[in-house]
ZAMARGU-4260 file (C-alpha; in steps of 0.2 Angstrom, whole numbers, plus 5000, padded with zeros to 4 digits):
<rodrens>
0) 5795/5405/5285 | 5796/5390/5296 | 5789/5372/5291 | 5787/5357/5303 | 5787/5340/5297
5) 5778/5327/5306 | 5784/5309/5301 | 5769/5297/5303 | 5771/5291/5319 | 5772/5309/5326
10) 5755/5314/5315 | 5746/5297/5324 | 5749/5303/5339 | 5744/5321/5337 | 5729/5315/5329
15) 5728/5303/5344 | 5729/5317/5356 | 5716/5330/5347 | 5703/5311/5347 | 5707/5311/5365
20) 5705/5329/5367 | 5687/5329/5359 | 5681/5312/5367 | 5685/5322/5383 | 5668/5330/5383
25) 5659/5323/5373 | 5641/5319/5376 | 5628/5325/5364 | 5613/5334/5372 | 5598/5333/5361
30) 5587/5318/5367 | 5581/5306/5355 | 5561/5305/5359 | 5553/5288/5355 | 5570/5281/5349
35) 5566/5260/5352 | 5581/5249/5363 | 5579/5237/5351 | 5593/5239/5340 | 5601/5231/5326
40) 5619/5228/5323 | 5625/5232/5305 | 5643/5229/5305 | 5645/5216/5296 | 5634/5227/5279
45) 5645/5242/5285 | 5663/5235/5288 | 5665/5230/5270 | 5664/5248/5265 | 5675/5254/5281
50) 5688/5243/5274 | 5688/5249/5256 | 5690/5264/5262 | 5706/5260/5273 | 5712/5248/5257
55) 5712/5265/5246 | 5723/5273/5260 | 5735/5261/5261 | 5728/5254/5278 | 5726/5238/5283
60) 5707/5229/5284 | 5698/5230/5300 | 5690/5212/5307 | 5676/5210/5318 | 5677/5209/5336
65) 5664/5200/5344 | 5667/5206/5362 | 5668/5224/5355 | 5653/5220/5345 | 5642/5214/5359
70) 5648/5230/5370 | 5644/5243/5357 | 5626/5235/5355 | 5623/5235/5372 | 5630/5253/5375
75) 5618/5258/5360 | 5604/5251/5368 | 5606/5259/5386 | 5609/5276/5375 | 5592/5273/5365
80) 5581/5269/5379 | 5589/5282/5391 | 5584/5295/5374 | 5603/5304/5373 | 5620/5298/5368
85) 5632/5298/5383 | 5646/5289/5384 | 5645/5287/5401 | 5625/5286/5408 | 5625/5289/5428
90) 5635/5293/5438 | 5641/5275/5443 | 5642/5271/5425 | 5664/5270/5417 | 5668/5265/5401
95) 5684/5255/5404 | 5673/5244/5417 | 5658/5243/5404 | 5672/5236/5391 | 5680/5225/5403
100) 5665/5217/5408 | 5661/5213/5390 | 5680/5204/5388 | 5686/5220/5375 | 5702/5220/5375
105) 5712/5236/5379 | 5717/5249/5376 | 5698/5252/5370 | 5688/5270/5362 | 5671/5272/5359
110) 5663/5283/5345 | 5645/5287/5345 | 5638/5303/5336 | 5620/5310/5332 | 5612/5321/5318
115) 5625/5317/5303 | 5619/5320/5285 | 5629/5307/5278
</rodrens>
């Protein structure tokens, strides 16, 4: 029997690598029907619970971004009014020059997901 050990920097990037691998294609296809553009940003009710969560890991707090804020409303405006989630919307549309333009610094990732029971 053989075992592996990963030390922690070798686990984050093989967790690093499967995100990658699954942002890869990622795009949902159901469309959203009726869904309004006008959105609300709910980070600051929500981050509070993130960062308990990462506290009980031994992780350090996450802080707002306001550059990052603004692009992720933006982004979840164009998906809502297009009715789908996408990453990328046309075929013109990138998601490094949709972040630059907002001033988010890089490297940047983007998590968007549809239908979750909790």
């Amino acid at each position: 029997m053989t075992s592996i050990h990963l030390s922690r920097r070798g686990l984050l990037r093989l967790s690093g690598l499967a995100f990658a691998a699954g942002i890869a294609g990622c795009t949902t296809t159901p469309r959203i029907a009726g869904t309004p553009s006008n959105g609300e940003d709910e980070t600051a009710s929500v981050l509070p619970l993130v960062n308990q969560l990462r506290a009980k890991n031994g992780l350090p707090p996450l802080a707002i971004d306001p550059a990052a804020q603004t692009a992720a409303l933006f982004q979840a405006k164009r998906m809502a009014s297009a009715g789908k989630m996408a990453h990328v919307m046309g075929m013109t549309d990138s998601f490094g020059a949709r972040v630059k333009a907002s001033g988010v610094r890089l490297p940047a990732a983007e998590n968007i997901a549809s239908g979750q029971q909790s």
